[in-house]
C-alpha positions as a Markdown table, in Angstrom:
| # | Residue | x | y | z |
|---|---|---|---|---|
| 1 | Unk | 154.3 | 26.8 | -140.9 |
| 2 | Unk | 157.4 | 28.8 | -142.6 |
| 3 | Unk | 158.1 | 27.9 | -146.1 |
| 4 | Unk | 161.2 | 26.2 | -146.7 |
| 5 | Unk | 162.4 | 28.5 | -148.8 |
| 6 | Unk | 162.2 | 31.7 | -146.7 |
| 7 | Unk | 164.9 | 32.1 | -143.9 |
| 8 | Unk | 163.0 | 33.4 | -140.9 |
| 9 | Unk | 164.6 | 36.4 | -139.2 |
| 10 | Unk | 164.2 | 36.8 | -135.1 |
| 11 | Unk | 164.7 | 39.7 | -132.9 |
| 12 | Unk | 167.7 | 37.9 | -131.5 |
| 13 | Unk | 169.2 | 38.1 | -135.0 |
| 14 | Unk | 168.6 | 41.5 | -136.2 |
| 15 | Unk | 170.9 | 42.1 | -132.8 |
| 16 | Unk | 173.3 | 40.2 | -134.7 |
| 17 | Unk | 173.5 | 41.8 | -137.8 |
| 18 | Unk | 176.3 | 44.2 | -138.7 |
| 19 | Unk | 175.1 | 48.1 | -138.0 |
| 20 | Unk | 174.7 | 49.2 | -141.8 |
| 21 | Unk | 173.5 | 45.7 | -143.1 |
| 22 | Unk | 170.8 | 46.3 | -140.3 |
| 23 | Unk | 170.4 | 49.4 | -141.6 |
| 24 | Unk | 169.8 | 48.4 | -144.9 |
| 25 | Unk | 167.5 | 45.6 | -144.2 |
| 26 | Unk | 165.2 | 47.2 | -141.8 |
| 27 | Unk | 164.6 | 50.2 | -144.0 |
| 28 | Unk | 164.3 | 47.9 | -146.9 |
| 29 | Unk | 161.5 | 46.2 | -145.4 |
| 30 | Unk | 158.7 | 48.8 | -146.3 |
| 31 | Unk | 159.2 | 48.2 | -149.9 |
| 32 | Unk | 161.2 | 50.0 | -152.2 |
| 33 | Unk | 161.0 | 54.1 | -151.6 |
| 34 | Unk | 161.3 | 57.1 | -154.4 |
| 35 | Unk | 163.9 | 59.8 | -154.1 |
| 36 | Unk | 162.3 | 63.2 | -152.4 |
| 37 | Unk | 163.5 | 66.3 | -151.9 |
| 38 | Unk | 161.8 | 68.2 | -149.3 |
| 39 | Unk | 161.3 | 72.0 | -150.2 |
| 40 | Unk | 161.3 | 74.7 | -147.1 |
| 41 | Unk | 162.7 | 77.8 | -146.4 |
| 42 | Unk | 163.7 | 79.5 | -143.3 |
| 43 | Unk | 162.6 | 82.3 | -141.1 |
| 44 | Unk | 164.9 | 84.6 | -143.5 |
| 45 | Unk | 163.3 | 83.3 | -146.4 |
| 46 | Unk | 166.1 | 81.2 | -147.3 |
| 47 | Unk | 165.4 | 78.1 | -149.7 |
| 48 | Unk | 166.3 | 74.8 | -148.2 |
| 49 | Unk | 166.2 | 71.3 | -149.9 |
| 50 | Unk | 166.5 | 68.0 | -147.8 |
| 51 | Unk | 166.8 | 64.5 | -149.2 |
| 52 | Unk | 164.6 | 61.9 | -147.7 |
| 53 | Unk | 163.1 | 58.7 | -149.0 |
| 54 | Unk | 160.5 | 58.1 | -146.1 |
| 55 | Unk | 157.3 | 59.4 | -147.7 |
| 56 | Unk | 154.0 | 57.4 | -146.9 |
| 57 | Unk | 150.3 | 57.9 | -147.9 |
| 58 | Unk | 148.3 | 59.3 | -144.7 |
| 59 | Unk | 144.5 | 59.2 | -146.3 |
| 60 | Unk | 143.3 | 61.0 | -149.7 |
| 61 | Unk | 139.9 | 62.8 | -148.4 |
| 62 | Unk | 141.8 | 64.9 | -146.5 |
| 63 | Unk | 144.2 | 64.4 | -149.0 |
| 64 | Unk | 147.3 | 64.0 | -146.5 |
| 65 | Unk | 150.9 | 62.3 | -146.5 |
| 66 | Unk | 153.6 | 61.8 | -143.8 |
| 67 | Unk | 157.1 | 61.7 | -143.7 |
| 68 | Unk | 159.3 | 60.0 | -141.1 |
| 69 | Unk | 162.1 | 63.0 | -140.8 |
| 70 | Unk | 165.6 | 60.9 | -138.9 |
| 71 | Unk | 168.7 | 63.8 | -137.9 |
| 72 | Unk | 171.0 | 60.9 | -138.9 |
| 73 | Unk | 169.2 | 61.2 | -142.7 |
| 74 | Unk | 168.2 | 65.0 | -143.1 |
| 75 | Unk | 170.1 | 68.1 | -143.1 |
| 76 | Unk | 169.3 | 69.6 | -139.5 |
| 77 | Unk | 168.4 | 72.8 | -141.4 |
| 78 | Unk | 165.5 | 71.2 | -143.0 |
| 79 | Unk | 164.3 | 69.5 | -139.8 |
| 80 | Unk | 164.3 | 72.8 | -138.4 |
| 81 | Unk | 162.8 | 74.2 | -141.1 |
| 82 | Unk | 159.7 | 71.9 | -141.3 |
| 83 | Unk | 158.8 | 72.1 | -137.8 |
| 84 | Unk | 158.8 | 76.2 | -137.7 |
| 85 | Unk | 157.1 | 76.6 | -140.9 |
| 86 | Unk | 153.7 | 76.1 | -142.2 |
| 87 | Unk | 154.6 | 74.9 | -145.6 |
| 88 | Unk | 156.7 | 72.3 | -147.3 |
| 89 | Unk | 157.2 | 70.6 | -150.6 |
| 90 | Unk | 158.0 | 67.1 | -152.3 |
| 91 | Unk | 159.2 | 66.7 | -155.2 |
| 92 | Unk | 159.9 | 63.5 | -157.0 |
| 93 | Unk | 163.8 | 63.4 | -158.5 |
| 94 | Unk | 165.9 | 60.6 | -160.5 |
| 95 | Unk | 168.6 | 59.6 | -158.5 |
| 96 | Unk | 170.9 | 60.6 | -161.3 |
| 97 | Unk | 170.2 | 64.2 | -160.3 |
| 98 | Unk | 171.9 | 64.2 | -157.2 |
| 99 | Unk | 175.3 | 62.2 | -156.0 |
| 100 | Unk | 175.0 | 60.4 | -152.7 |
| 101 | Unk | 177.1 | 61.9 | -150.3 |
| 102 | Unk | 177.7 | 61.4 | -146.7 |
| 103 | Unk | 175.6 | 64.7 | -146.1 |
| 104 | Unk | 172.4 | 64.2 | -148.4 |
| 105 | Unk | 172.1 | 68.2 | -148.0 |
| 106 | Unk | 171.3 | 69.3 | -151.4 |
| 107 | Unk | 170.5 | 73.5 | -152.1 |
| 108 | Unk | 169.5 | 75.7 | -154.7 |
| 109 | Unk | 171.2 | 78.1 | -157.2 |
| 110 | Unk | 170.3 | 80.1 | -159.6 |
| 111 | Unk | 173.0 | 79.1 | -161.7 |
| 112 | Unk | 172.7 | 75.8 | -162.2 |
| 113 | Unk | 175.8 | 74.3 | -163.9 |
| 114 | Unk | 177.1 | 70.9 | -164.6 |
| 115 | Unk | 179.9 | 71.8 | -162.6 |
| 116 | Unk | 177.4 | 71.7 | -159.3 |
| 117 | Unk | 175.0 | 68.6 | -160.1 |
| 118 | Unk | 173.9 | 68.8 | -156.4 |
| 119 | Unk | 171.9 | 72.0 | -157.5 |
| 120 | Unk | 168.2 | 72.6 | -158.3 |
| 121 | Unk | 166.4 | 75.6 | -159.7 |
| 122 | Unk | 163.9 | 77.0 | -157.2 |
| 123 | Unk | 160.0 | 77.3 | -158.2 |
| 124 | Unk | 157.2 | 78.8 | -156.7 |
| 125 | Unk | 153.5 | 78.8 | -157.5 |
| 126 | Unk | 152.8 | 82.2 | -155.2 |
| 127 | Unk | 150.3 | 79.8 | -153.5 |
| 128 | Unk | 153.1 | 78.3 | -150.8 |
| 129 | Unk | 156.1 | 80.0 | -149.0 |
| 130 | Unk | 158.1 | 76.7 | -149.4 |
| 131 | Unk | 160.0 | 76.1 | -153.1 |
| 132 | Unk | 159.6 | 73.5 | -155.4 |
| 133 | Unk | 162.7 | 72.0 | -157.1 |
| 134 | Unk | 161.8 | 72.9 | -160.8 |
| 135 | Unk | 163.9 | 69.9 | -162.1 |
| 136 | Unk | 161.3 | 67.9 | -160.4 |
| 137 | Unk | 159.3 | 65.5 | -162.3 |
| 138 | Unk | 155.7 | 65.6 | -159.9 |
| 139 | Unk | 155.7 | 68.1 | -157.2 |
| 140 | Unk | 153.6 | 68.4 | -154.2 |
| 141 | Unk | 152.9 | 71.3 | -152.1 |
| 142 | Unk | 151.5 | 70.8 | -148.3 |
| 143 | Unk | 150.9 | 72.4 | -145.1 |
| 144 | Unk | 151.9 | 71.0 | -142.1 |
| 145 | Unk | 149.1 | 69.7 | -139.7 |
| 146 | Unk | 151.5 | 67.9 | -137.2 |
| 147 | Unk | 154.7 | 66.9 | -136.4 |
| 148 | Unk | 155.4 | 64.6 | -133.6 |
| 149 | Unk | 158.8 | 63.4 | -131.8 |
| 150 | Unk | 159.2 | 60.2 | -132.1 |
| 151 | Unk | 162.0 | 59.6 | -128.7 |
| 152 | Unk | 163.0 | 55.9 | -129.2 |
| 153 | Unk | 164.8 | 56.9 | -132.9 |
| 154 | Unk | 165.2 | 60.6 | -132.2 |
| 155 | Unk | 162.9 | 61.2 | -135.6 |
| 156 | Unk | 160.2 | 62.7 | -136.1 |
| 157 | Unk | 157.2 | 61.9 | -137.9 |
| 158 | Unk | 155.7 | 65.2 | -140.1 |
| 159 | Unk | 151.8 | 64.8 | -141.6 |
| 160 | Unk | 151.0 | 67.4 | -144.1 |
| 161 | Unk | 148.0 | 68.3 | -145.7 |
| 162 | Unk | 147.8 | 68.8 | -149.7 |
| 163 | Unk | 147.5 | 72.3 | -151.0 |
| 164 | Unk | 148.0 | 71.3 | -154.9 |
| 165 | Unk | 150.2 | 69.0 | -157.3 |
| 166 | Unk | 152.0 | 69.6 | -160.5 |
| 167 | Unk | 152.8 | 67.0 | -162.9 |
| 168 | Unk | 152.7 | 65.7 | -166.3 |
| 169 | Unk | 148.7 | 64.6 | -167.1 |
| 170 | Unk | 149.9 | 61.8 | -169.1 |
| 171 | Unk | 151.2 | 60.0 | -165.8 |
| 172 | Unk | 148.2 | 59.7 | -164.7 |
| 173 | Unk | 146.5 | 56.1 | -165.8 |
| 174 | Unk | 142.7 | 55.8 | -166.7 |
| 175 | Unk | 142.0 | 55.2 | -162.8 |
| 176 | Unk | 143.8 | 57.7 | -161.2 |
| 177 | Unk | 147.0 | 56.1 | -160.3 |
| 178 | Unk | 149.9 | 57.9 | -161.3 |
| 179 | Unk | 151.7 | 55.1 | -163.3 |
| 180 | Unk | 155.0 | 54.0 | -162.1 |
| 181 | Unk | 156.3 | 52.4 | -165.6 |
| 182 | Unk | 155.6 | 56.0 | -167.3 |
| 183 | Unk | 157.2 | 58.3 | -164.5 |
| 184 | Unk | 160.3 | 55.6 | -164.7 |
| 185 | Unk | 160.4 | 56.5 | -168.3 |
| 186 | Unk | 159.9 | 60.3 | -168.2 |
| 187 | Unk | 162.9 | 60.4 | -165.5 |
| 188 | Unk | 165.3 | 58.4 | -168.0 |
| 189 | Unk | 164.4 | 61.1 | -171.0 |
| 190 | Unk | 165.7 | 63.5 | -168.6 |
């Protein structure tokens, strides 16, 4: 039985729908997603940063998390990047940090100016080859484990394993989870 106040949605309609609507719907359906930027750097040793908001939790003993990597989403660079390198990083950003554009390619500069809001200030730890973004409010290093194609959406889907975390203690709540409401509040201060 469907409850009368929910509108049930068939395959025949998401056909229907209207490309970016679809879009928009079907990505929606996971819940509502945080802003990452994805830290790597290239064979040179060139920093890259990727925006993606397709992050998932893979298991937390082996501490591991995923991300569903699309070439319509992510810079090519940073695809690239994460399947020839061993090390990657996420780092949790404000929306107001970046401006949407029709590329999401975002990069580094060590002169960061208001006159280039799309930059962030690299940071490493010396334990990882891949940089965070120092603006970041938690950052998480990993190594990658796998990375499989996924051929029906021309993505791929990246599982990385944890090497270490940085953030403010005082998001962390009494059991462990980091608390939503406070990181909400530490990104508006910024």
């Amino acid at each position: 039985m469907i409850d009368n106040d929910m509108k049930l949605f068939s395959l025949e309609e998401f056909k229907q729908m209207k490309d970016q609507f679809k879009v928009n719907f079907i990505n929606s359906l996971s819940g509502f997603e945080s802003s990452n930027l994805i830290g790597t750097v290239d064979s040179e040793g060139q920093p890259n940063l990727g925006l993606t908001s397709a992050c998932f939790h893979l298991g937390a003993d082996p501490a591991m998390i995923g991300l569903a990597i699309s070439p319509l989403h992510v810079e090519p660079q940073t695809i690239k990047n994460l399947i020839e390198q061993n090390s990657f990083t996420i780092n949790h950003v404000d929306k107001s940090q970046y401006k949407k554009r029709e590329n999401p390619h975002l990069y580094f500069t060590h002169d960061f100016s208001d006159v280039n809001p799309n930059a962030f200030t690299e940071f490493y730890t010396g334990s990882l080859e891949a940089p965070y973004a120092a603006e970041a409010l938690i950052k998480i290093g990993l190594m990658k484990k796998e990375c499989m194609a996924i051929k029906e959406t021309n993505s791929y889907v990246l599982v990385g394993l944890i090497q270490e975390v940085l953030l403010d203690e005082t998001l962390i709540s009494d059991n462990g989870r980091i608390n939503p409401e406070m990181v909400e509040s530490h990104l508006r201060k910024k």
